[in-house]
N, C-alpha and C positions, 0 to 999 in steps of 0.2 A: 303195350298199353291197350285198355280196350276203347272200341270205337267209341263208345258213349264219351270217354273222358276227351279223347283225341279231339273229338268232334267239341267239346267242351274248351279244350288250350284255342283251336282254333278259332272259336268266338271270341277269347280275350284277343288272340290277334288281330282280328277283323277289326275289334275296336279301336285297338292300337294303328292300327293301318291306316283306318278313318281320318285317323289327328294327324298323322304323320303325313299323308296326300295334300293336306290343308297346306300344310310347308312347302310343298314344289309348286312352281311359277307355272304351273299348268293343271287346267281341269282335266281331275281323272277318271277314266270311265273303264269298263272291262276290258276292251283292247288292249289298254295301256297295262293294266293289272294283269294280264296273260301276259305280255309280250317281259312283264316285270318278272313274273316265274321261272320264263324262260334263261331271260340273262344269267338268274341267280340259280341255274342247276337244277330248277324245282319241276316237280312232274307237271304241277297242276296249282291254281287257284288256293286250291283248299291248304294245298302242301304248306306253301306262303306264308297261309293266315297261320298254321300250325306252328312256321317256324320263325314267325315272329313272337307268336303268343307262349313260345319256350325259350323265348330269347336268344333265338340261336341266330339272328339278325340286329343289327346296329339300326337305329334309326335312318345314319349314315348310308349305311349300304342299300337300304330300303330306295328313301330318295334317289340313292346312285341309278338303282335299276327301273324305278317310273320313269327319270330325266337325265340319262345319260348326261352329267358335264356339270349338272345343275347346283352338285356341291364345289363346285373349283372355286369358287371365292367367299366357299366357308370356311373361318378358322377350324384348324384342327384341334377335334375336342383334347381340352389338356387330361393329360394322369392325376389321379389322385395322387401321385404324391407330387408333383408340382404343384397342386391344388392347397395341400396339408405344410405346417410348420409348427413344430413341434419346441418350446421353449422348455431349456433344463438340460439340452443335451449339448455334449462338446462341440464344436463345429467341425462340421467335416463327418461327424459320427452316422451313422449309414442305422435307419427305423425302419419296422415293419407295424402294421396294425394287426393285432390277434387274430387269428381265425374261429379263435373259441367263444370271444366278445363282442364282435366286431363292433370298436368303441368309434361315434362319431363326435366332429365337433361341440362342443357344449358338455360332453360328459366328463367326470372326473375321472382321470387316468395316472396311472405309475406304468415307469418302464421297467423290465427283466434286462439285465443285461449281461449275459454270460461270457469266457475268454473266447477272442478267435468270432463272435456272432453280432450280428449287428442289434440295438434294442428292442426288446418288442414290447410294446404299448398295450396296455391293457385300461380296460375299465374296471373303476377302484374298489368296482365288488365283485367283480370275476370269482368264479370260484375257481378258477386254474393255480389262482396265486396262490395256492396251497403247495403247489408242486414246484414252487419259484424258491425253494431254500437253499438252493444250490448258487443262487443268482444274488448279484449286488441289484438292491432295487434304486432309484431313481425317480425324485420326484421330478412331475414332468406336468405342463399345462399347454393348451392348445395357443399356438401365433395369434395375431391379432384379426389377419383376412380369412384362416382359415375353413375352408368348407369344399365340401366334396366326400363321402365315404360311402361305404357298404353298410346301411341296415337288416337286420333280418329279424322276422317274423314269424310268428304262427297265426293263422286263420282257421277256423272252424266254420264251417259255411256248410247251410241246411242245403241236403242234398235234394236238392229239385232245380229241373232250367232255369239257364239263364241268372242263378248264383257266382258261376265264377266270371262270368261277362262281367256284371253289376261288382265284384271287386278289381275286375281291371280297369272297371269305369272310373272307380276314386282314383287307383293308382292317377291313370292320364291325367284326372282333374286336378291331380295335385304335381302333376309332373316330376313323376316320377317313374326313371324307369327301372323296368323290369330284371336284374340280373339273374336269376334262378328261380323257378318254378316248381315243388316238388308234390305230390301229392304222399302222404308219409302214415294217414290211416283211415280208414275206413270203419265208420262204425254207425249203421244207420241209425236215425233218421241225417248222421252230421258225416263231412268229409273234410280231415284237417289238412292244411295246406302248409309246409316250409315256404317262405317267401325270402328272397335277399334282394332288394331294393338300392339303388343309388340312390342319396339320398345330400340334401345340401348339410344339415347339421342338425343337431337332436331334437328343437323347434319343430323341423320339417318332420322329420320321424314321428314327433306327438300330432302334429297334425293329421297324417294320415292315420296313425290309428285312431283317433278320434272320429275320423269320418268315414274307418271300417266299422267300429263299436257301434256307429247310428242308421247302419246301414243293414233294412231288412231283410238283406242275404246272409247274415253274419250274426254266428250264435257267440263268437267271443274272437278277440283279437289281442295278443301280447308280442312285446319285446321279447327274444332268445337271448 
């Protein structure tokens, strides 16, 4: 990766960092953020904000390493699939969510169900389901509490500073975290961005692109 970009994820980190220090029971200052690199294997500062702003750090672990202890009497965040329930399917019957749609609560979904696999849930305008003739499909609707999945995105963001900060700014404001980063093309004056977001249900998905689309860093924003 070149330094400009690197230098670039590590300000979405920084930001990220920012909100995430608000949460431990102590004011954080640079000591504390060195002595936090250290714990976590990281060379340096800088390394930190990087490998939070690539997601390659949990919230979780972050807090772990400013305040050693500081999560013990926090629940453990649940799995999306204790999070997700799935109405239409036999009981007992073992789901996955596509990788090609990644459909959240709120969308409309059919499941593929092949011999020997467990279901896998789609959203009802996938175009994979083309390749699904093999498969018994299964109408299928989201549980009642359901919320928890993986959104994914593209971002177009005009290539000049302090562009990718100002889209990890909406992410935090809308809390939402970051699960994959990808930088996917290059074409100046614009740099498109993959994004895959956790996300609560497809409300919260409109939300945030909503408030990438109005955001003078961002020359366009869509669902994948």
């Amino acid at each position: 990766m070149r330094l400009k970009e690197r230098a670039e994820v590590a300000e979405i980190g920084r930001k990220l960092f920012d909100e995430i220090a608000e949460r431990v029971p102590a004011k954080i200052g640079k000591k504390a953020t060195r002595e936090a690199a250290d714990r976590l294997g990281l060379e340096d500062v800088q390394a930190l904000m990087y490998a939070i702003g690539s997601a390659k750090l949990s919230d979780r672990q972050v807090m772990e390493a400013l305040v050693p202890g500081c999560t013990a009497e926090m629940p453990e965040e649940p799995s999306r699939t204790h999070a997700i329930s799935i109405k239409g399917l036999t009981p007992g019957m073992g789901f996955s969510l596509a990788e090609c749609c990644h459909p959240v609560p709120g969308d409309r979904i059919i499941g593929l169900r092949r011999k020997g696999e467990s279901v896998e849930v789609h959203a009802i305008d996938c175009l994979q389901l083309a390749d699904g003739e093999d498969a018994d499909w299964v109408d299928l609707s989201w549980g009642q509490h359901s919320q928890g999945a993986v959104g994914r995105l593209n971002a177009v963001l005009y290539n000049r500073p302090g562009t990718l900060a100002e889209m990890a700014g909406v992410f935090a404001r809308n809390n939402a975290n970051v699960m994959n980063l990808e930088l996917t093309q290059r074409d100046d004056p614009f740099h498109t961005y993959g994004v895959e977001l956790e996300v609560q249900d497809l409300a919260h998905l409109t939300r945030i692109l909503s408030a990438l689309r109005a955001s003078e860093a961002v020359a366009e924003a869509d669902r994948v």
